[in-house]
C-alpha positions in Angstrom: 27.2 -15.8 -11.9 25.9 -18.1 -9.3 23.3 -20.3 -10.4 21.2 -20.7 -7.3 20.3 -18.4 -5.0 22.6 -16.9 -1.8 21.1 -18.1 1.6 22.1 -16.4 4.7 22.0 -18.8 7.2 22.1 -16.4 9.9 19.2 -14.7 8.9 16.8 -17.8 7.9 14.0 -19.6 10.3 13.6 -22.1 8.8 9.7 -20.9 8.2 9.9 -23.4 4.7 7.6 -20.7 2.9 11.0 -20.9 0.1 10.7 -24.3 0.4 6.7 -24.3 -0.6 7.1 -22.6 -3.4 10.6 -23.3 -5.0 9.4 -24.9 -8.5 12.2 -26.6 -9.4 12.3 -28.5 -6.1 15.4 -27.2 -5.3 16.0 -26.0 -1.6 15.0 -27.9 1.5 15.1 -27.4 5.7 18.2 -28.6 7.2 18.7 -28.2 10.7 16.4 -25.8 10.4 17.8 -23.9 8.1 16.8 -23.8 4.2 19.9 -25.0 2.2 20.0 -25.6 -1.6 20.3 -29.5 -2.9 23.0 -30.3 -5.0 22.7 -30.6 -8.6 19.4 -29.4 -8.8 19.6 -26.1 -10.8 17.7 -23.2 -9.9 14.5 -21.9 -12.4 15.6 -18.3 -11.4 12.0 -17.8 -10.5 13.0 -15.6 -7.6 9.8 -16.7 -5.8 11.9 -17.9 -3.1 13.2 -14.5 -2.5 10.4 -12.6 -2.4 8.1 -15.0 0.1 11.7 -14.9 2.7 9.8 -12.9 5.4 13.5 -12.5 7.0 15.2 -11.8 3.9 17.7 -14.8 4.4 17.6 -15.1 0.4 19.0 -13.1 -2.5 18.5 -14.4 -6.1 21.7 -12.7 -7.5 20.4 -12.6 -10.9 18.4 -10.7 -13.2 15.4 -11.8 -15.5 15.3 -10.0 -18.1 12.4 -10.3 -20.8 12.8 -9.1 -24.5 10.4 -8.0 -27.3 10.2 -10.0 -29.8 8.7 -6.9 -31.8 11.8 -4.9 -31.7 
């Protein structure tokens, strides 16, 4: 499983909204294009993903929340 999310360079603007709100500090404009910093590890917030308003990011992986009470 990849551990940061998949950026499609062809499809990002380099708006920086992923950028703005990436907790982990983990992605940054380059060239203008949004590109992930090595050795920083994602939070798998998927925040990033859903403010793309070109849909250059998908977070590949699922969050998945248990009950404690079962």
């Amino acid at each position: 499983m990849p551990e940061n999310p998949i950026i499609d360079e062809t499809k990002c603007d380099g708006c920086g909204l992923c950028v703005s709100v990436c907790t982990c500090g983990g992605l940054e404009i380059k060239n203008n294009v949004v590109t992930s910093i090595a050795g920083v590890k994602c939070g798998w917030c998927t925040m990033c993903e859903l403010v793309c308003p070109s849909g250059a990011i998908s977070c590949p992986f699922e969050i998945v929340i248990e009950d404690s009470e079962a």
